[in-house]
Backbone as JSON, one array per atom type, in Angstrom:
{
  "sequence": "XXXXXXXXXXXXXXXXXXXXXXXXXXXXXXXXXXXXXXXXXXXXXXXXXXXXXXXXXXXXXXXXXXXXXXXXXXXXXXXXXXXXXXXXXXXXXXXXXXXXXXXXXXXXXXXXXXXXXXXXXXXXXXXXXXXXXXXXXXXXXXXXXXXXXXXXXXXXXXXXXXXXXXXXXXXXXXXXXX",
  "N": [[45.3, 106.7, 140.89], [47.71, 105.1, 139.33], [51.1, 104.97, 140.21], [53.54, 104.86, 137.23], [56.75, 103.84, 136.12], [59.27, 104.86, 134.73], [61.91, 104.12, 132.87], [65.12, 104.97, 133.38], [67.87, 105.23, 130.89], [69.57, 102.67, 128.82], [68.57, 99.45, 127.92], [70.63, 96.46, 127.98], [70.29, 94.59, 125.83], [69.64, 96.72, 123.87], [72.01, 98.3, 123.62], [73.73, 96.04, 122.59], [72.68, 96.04, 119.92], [73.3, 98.38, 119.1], [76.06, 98.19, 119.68], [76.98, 95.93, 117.29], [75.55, 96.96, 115.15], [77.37, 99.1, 114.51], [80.01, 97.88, 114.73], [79.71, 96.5, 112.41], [79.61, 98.54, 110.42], [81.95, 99.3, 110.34], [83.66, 97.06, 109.58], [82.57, 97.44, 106.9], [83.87, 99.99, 106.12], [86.54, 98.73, 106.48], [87.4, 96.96, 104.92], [86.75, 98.52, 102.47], [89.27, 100.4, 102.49], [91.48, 100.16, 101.96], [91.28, 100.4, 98.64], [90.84, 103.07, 98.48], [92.98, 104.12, 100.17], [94.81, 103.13, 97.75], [93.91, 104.22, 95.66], [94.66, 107.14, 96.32], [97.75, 106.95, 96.83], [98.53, 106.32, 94.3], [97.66, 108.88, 92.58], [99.8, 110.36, 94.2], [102.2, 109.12, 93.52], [102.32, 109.69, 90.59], [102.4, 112.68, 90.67], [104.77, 113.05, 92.22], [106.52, 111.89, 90.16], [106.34, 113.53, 88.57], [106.95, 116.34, 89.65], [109.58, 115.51, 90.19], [110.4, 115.4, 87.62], [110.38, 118.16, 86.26], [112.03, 119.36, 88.12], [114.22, 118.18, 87.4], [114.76, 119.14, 84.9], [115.01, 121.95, 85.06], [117.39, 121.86, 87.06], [119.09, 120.86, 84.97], [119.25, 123.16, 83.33], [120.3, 124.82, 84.54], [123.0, 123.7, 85.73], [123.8, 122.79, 83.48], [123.91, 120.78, 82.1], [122.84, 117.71, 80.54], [119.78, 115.6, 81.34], [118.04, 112.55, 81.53], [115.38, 110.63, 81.47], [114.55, 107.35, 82.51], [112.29, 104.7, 81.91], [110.38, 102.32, 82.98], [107.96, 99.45, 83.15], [107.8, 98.86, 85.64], [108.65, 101.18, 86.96], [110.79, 104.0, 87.09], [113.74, 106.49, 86.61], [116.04, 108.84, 86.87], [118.44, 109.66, 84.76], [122.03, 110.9, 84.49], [123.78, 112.8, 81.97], [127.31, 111.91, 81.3], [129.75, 114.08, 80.1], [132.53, 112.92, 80.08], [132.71, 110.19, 80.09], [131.18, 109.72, 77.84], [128.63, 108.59, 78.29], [124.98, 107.29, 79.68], [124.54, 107.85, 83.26], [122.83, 107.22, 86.08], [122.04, 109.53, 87.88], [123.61, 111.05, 90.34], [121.87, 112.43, 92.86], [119.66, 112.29, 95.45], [116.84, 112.33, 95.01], [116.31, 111.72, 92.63], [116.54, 108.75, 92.73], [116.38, 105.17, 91.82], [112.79, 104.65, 91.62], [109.53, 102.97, 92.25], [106.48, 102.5, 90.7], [102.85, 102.2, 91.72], [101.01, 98.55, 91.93], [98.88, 98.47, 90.87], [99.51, 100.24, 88.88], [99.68, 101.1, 84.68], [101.75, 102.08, 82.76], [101.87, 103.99, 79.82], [104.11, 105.12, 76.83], [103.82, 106.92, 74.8], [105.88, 108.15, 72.33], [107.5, 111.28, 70.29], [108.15, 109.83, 67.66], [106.81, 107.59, 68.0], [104.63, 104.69, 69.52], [105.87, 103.13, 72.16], [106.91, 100.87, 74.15], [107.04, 99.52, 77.62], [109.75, 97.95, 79.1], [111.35, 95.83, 80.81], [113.11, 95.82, 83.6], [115.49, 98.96, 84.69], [118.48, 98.81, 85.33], [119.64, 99.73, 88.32], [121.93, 100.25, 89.72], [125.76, 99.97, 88.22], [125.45, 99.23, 84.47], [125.92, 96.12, 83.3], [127.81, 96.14, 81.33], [126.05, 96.76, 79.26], [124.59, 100.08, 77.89], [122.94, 102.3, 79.55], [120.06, 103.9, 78.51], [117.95, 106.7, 78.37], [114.39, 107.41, 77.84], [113.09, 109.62, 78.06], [114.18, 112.83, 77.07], [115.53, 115.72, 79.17], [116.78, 118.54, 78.22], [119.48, 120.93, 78.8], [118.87, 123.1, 77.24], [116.68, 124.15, 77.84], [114.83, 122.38, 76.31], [112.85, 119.58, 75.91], [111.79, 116.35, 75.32], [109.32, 115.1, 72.65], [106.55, 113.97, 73.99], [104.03, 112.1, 75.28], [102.88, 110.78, 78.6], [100.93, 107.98, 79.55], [98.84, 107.25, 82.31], [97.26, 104.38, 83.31], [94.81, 103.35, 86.15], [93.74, 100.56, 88.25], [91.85, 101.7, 89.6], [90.19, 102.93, 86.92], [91.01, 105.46, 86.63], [93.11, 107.75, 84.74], [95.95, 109.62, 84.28], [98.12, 112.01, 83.19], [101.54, 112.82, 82.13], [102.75, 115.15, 80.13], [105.36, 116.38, 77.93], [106.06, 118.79, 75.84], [108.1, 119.71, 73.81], [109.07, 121.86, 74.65], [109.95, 124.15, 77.3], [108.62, 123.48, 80.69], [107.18, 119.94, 82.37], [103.56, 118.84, 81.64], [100.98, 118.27, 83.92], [98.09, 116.36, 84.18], [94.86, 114.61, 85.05], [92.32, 112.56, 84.88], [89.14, 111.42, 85.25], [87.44, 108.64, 86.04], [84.96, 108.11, 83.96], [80.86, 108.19, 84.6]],
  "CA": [[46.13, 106.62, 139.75], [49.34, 104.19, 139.09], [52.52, 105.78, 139.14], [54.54, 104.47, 136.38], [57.67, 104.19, 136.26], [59.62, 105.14, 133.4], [63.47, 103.56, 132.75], [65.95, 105.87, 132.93], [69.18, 104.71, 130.18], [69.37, 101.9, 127.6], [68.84, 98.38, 127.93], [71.31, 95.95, 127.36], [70.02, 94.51, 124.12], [69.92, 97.99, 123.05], [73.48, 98.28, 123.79], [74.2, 95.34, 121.88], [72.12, 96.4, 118.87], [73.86, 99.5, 118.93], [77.61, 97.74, 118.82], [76.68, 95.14, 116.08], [75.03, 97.91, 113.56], [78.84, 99.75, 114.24], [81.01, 97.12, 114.01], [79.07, 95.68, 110.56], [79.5, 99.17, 109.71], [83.6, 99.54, 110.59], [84.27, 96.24, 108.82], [82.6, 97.64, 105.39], [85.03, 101.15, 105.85], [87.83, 98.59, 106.29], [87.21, 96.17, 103.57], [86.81, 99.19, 101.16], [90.09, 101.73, 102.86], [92.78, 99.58, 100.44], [91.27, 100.67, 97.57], [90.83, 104.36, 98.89], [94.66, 104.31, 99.76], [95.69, 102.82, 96.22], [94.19, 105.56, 94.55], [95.97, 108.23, 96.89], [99.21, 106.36, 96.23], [98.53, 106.29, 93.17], [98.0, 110.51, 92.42], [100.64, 110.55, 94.89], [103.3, 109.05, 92.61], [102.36, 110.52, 89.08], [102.66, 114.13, 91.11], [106.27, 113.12, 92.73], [107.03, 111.98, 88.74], [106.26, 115.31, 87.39], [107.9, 117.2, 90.52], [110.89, 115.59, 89.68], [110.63, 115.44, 85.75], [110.65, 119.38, 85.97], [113.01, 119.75, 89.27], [115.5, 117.62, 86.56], [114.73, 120.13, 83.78], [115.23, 123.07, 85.96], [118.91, 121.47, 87.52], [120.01, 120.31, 83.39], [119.07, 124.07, 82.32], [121.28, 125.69, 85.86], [124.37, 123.56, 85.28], [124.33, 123.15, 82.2], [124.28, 119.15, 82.15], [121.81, 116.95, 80.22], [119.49, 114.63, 82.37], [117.1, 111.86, 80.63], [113.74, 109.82, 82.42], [114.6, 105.83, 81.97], [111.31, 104.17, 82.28], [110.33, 100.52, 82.04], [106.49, 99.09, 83.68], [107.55, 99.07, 87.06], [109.46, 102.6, 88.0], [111.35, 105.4, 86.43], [115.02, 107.4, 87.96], [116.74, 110.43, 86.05], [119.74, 109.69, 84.46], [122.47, 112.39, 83.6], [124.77, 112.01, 80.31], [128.55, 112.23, 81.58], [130.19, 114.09, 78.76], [134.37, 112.21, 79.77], [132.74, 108.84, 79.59], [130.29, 109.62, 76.64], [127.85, 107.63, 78.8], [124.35, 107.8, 80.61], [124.61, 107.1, 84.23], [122.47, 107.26, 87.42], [122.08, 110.92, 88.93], [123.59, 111.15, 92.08], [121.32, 112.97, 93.64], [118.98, 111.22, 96.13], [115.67, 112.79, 94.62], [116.3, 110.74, 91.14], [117.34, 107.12, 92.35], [115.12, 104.08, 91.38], [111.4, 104.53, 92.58], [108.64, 102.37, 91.66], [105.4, 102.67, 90.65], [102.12, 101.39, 92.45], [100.95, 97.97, 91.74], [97.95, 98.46, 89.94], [99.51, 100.91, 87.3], [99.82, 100.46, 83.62], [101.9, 102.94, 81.68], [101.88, 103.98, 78.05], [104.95, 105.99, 76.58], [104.0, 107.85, 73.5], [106.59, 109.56, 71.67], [106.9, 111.65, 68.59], [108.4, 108.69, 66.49], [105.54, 106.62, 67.72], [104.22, 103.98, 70.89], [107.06, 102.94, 72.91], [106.53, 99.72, 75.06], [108.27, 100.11, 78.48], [109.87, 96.55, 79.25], [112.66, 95.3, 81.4], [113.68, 96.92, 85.01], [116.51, 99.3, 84.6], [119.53, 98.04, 86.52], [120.25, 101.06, 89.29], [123.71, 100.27, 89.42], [126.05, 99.89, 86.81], [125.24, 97.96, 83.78], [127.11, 94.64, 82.9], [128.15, 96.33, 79.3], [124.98, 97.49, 78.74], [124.81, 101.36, 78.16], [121.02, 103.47, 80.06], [118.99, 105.16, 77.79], [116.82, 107.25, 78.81], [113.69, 107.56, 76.66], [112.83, 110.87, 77.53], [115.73, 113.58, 77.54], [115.07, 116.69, 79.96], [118.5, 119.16, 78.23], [120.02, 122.08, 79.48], [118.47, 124.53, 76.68], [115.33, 123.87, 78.07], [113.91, 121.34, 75.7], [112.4, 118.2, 76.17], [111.6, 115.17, 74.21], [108.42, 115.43, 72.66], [105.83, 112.85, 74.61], [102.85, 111.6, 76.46], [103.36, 109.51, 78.91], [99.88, 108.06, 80.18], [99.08, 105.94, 83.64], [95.65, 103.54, 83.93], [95.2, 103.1, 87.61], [93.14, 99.7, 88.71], [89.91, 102.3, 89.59], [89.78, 103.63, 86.01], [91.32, 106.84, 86.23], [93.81, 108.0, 83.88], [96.91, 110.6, 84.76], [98.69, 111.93, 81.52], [102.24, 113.84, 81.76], [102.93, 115.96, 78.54], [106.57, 117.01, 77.03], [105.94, 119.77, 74.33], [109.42, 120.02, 73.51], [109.9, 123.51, 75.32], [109.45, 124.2, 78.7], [107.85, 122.56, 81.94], [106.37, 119.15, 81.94], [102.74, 119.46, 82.41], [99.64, 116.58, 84.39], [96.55, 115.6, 83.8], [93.96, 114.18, 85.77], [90.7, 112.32, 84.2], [88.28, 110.71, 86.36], [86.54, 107.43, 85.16], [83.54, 108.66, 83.41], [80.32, 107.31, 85.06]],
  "C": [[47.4, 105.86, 140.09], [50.2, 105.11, 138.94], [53.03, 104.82, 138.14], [56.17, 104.91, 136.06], [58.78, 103.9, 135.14], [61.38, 104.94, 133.97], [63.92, 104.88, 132.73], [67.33, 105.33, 132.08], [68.19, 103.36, 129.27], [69.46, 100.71, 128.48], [70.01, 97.36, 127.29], [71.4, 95.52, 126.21], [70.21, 95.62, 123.47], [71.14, 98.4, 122.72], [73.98, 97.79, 122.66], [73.91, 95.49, 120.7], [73.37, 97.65, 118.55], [75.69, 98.82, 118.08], [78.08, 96.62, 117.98], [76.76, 95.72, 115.06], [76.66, 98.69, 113.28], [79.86, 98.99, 114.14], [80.65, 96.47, 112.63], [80.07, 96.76, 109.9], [81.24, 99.93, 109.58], [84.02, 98.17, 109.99], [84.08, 96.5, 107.66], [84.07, 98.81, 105.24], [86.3, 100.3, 105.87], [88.43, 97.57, 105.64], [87.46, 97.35, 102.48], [88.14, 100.2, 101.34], [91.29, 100.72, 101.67], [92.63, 100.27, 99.45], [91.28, 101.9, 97.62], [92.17, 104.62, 98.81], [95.59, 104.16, 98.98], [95.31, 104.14, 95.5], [95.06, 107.11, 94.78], [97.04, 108.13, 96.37], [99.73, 106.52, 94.9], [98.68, 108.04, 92.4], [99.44, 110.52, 93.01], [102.21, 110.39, 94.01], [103.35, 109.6, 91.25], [102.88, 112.0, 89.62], [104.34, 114.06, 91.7], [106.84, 112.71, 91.29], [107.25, 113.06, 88.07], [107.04, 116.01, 88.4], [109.46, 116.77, 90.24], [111.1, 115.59, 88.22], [110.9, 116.78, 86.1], [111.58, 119.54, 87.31], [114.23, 119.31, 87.84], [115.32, 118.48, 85.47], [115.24, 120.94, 84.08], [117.13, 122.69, 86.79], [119.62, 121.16, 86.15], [119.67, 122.1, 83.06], [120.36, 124.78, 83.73], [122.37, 124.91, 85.95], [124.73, 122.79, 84.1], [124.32, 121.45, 81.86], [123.01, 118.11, 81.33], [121.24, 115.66, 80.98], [118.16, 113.81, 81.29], [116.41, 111.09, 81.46], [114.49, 108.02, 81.7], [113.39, 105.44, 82.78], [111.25, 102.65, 82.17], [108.63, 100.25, 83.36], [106.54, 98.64, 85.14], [107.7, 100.23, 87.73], [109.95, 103.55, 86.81], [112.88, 105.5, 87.7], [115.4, 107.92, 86.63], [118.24, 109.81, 86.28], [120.71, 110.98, 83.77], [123.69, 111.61, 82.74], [126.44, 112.9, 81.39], [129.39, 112.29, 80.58], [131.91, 113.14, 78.54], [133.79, 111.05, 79.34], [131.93, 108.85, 78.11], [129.02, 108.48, 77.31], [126.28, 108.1, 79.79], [124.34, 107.71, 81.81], [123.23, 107.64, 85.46], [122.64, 108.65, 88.16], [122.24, 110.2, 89.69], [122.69, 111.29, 93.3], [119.94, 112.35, 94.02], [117.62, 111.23, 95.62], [115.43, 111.51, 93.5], [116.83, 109.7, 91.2], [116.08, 106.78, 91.7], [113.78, 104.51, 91.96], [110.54, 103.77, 91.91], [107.3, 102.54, 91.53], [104.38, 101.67, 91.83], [101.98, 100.02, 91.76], [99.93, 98.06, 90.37], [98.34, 99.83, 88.61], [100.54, 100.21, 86.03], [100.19, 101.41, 82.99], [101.81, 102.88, 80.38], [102.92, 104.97, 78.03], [104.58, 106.34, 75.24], [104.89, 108.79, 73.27], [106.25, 110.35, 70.47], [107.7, 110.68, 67.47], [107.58, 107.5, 67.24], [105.58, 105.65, 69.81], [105.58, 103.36, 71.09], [106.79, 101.96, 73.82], [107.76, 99.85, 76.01], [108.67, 98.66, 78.78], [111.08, 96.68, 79.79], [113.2, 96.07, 82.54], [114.73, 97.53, 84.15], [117.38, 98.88, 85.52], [120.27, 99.62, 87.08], [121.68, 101.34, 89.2], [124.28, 99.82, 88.16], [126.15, 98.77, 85.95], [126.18, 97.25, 83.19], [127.15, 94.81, 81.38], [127.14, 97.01, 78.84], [124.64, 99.06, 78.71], [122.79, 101.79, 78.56], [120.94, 104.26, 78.78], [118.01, 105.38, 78.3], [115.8, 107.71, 77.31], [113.43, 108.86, 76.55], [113.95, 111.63, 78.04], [114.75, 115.05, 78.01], [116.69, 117.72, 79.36], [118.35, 120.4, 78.76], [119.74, 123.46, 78.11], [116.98, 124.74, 77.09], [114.38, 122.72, 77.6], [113.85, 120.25, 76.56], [111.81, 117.34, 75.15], [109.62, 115.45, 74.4], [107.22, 113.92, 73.1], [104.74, 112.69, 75.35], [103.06, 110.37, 77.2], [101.78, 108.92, 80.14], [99.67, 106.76, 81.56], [97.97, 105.83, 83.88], [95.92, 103.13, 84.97], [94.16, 101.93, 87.57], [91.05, 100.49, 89.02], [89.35, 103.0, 88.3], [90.32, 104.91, 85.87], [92.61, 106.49, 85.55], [94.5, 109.32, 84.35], [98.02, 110.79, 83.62], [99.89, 113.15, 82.14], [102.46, 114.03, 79.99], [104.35, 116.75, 78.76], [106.04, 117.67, 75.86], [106.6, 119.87, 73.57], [110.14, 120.88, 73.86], [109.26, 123.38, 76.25], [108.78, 122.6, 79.91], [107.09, 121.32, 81.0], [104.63, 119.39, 82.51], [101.63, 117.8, 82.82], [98.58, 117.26, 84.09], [96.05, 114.73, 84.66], [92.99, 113.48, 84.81], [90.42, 111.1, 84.98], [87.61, 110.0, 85.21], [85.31, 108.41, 84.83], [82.44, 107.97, 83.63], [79.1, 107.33, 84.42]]
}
């Protein structure tokens, strides 16, 4: 009888097979991780919107101060009404400067006197004559302006805050429908 003698380990080709099929398969995961991390980003900022929409409800109802949302199709920041000047200005406080939205979103502002088109940055610092309005007001009896304010993300989903007129603001989630 022949002995035979049987390989022990992989051949080189095999090798190479091996780190071909895994690098193919680490260039698809990093072709497709952008769009993975936009939609994170994306929850990510509607949920820091609403944490501070109701943090600014919750600080206008505990000193007593009226604070209002200025929006426009890039960002949002919480303005509070300064009753000496009769004016809106720029909260101080570091939570409510300027922030901007992701790239791929597309708000809608529904109020209760009707669709609201958001247009034109707000100017952070102070405006050249021009007085801030804020569209939605957060006051110190609790209320809030009555509104939907909805955000289409680039993958189809949809993220809806809601103003009732009393109390907390509340989110929404809805997944593309497949």
């Amino acid at each position: 009888m022949q002995d035979r003698h049987i390989p022990l380990g992989f051949t080189l080709l095999e090798i190479l097979v091996v780190l071909f099929i895994v690098s193919i398969l680490s260039g698809l995961v990093v072709v497709n991780l952008p769009q993975a991390l936009d939609t994170n980003d994306t929850l990510v900022s509607v949920e820091r919107l609403h944490k501070v929409m109701n943090r600014a409800l919750q600080r206008a109802e505990r000193e007593s101060s009226e604070h209002g949302v200025l929006l426009d199709e890039r960002g949002y920041q919480i303005l509070v009404f300064e009753p000496i000047s009769q004016r809106w200005q720029p909260s101080p406080n570091h939570e409510h400067r300027y922030r901007t939205f992701p790239p791929s979103f597309r708000p809608y502002l529904a109020l209760e006197e009707g669709q609201q088109m958001l247009g034109g940055a707000p100017n952070t610092s102070e405006s050249e004559g021009e007085d801030l309005v804020p569209q939605i007001l957060l006051l110190s009896s609790g209320e809030t302006s009555i509104f939907e304010l909805l955000f289409d993300d680039a993958r189809g989903s949809s993220y809806l805050l809601t103003g009732s007129g009393f109390g907390s603001v509340t989110f929404d989630v809805q997944s593309p429908e497949d």
